[in-house]
MIMARVO-680410 format. One record per atom (N, C-alpha, C): residue in one letter; atom name; x, y, z. Coordinates in steps of 0.001 Angstrom, whole numbers, plus 500000, padded with zeros to 6 digits. Layout:
N
  r   a      c1      c2      c3
  A  CA       X       Y       Z
...
//
This chain:
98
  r   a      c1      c2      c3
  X   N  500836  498821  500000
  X  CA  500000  500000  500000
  X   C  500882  501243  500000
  X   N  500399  502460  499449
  X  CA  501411  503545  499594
  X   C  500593  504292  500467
  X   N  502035  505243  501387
  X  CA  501914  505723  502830
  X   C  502054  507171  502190
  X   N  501292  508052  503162
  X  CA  501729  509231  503464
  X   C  501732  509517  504828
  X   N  502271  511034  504937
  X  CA  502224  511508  506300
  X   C  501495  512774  506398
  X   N  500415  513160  507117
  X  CA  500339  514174  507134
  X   C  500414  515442  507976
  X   N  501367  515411  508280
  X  CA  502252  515664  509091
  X   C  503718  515700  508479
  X   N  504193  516860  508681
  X  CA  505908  516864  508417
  X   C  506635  516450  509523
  X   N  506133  516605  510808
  X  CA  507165  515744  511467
  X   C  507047  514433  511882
  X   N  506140  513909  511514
  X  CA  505691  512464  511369
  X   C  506719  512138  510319
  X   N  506850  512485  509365
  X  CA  508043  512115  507984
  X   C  509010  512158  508396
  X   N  509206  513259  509226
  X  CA  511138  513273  509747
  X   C  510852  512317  511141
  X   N  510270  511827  511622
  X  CA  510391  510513  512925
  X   C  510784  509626  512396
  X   N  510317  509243  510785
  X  CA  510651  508214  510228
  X   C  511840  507994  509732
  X   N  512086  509259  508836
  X  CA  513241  509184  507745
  X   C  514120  509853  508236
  X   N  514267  510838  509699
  X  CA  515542  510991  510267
  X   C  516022  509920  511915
  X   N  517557  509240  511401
  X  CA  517479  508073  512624
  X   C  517322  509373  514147
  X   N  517998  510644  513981
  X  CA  518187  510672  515417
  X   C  516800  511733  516057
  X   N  515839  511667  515100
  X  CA  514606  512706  515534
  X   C  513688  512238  516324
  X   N  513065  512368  517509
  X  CA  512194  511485  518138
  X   C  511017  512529  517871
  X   N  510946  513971  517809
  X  CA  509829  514425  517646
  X   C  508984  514685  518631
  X   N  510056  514591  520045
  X  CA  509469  514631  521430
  X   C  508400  513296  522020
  X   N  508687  512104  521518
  X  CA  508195  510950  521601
  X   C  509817  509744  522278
  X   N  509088  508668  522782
  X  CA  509998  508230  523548
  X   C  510544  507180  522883
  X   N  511538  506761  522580
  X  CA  512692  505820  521328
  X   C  511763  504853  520927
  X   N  510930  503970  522459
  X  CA  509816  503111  522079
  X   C  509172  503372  520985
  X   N  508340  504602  521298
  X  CA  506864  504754  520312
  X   C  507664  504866  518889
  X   N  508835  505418  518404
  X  CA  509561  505775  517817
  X   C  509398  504567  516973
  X   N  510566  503788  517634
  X  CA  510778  502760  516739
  X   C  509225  501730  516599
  X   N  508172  501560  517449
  X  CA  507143  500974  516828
  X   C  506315  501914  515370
  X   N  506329  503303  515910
  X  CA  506032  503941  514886
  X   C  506446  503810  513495
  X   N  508129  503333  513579
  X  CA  508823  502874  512159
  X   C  508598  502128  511244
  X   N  508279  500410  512160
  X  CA  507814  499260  512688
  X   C  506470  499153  511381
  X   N  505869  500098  512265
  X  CA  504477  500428  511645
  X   C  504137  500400  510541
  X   N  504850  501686  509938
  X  CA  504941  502329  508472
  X   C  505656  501445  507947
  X   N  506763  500518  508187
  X  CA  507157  499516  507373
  X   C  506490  498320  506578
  X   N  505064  498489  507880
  X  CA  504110  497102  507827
  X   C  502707  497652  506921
  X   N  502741  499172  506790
  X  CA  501657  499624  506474
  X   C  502426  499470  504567
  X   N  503051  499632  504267
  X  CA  503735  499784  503084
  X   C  503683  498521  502261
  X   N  503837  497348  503090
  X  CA  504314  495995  502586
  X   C  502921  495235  502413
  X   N  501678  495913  503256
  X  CA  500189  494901  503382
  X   C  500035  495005  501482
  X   N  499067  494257  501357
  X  CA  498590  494430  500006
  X   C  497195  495301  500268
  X   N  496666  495164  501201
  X  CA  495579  495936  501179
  X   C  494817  496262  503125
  X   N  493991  496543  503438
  X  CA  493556  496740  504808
  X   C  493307  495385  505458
  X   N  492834  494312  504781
  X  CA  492429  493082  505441
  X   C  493731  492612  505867
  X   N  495135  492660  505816
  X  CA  496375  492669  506090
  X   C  496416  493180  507839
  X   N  495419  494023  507908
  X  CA  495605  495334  509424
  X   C  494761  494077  510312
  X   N  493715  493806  510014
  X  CA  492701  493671  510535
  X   C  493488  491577  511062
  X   N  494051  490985  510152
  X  CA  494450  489802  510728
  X   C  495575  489446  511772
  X   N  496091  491247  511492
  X  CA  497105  490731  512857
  X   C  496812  491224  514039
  X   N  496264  490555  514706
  X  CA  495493  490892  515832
  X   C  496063  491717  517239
  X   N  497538  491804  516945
  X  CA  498194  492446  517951
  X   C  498148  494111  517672
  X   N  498210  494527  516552
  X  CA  498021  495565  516225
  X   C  496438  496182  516595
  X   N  495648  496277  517030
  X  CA  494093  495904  517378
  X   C  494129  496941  516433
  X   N  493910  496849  515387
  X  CA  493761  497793  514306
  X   C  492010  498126  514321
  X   N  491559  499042  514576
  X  CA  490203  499799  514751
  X   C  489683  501260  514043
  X   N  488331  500398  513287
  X  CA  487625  502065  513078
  X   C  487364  502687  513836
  X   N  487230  503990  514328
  X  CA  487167  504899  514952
  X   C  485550  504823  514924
  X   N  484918  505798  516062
  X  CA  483623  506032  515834
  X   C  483039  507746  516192
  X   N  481931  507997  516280
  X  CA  481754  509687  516352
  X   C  482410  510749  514872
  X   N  482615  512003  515412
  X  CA  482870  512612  514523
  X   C  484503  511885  514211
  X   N  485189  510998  514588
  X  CA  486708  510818  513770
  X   C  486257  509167  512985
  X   N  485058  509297  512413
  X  CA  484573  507852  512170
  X   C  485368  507531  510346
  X   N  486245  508444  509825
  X  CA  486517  508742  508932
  X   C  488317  507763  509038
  X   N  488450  507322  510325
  X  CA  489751  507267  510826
  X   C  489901  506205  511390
  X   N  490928  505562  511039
  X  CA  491068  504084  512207
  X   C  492382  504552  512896
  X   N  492542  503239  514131
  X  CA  493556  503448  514584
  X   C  494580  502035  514886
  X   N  495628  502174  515351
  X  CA  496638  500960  515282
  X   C  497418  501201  516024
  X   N  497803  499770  517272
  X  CA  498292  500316  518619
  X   C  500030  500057  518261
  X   N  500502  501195  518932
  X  CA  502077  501002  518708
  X   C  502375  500551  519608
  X   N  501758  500767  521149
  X  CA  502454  500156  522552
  X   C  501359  500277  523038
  X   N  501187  499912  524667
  X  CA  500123  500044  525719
  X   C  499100  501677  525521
  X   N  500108  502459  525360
  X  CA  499540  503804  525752
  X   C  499030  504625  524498
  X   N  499760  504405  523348
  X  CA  499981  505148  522326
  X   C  499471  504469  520781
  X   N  498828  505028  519839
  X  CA  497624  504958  518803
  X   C  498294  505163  517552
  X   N  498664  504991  516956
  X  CA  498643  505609  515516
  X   C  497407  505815  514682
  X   N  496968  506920  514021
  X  CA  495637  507513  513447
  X   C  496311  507575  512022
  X   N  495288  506685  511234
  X  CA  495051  506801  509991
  X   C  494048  507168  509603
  X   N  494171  507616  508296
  X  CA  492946  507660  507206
  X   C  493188  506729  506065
  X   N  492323  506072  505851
  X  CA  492284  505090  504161
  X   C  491545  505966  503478
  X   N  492610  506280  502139
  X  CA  491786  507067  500582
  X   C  492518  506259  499528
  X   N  490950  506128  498839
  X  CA  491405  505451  497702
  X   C  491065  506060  496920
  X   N  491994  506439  496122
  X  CA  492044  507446  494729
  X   C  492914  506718  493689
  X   N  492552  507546  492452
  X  CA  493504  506910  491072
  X   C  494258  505794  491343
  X   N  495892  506492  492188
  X  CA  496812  505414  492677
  X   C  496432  504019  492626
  X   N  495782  504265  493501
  X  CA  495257  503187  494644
  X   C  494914  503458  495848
  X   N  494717  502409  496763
  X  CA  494748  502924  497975
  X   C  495546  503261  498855
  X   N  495791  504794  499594
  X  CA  496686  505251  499926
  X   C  496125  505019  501908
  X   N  497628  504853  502643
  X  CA  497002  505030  503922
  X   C  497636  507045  504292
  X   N  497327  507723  504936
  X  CA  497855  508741  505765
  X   C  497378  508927  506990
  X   N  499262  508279  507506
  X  CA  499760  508766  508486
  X   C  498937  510075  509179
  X   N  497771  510306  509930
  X  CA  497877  511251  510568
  X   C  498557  511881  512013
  X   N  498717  510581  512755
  X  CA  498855  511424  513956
  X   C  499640  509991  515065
  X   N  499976  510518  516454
  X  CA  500308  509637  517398
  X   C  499466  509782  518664
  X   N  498845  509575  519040
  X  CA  498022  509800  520180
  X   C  497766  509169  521399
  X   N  497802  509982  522363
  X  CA  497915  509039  523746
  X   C  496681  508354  523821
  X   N  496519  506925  523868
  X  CA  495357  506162  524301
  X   C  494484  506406  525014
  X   N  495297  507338  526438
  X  CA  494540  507168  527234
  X   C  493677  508304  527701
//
């Protein structure tokens, strides 16, 4: 699948080794982790079978958005758009769980 970020410093967490982005090496490197795994699925049913990731639609007004756990505390927020390309995921955000 192809990734974006939307977010510029979501892009430099990834693609610079020594940037944490004020996040802790953990979330960091699952965050990497992540985007490595989001890149390589062939499609969303990929999210949904690995069950450790509790990969989830969102509900309420962010019902537009799923999410995918990097550690105990912390979320990664996507959006799925499928346009021309294909289907694209973006990276929106890191968010405390709790």
């Amino acid at each position: 699948m192809l990734c974006r970020h939307g977010d510029a410093r979501l892009k430099r967490i990834e693609e610079q080794p020594g940037y944490t982005g004020g996040f802790g090496i953990d979330v960091v490197k699952a965050f990497r982790k992540r985007t490595q795994l989001i890149r390589a699925a062939k499609d969303e049913r990929d999210f949904y079978a690995l069950k450790s990731l509790h990969y989830e639609k969102l509900k309420g007004n962010r019902k537009h958005q799923h999410s995918m756990r990097l550690n105990d505390q912390w979320r990664l927020i996507l959006e799925i758009v499928d346009d021309a390309e294909g289907t694209t995921v973006v990276v929106v955000g890191i968010e405390d769980y709790h």
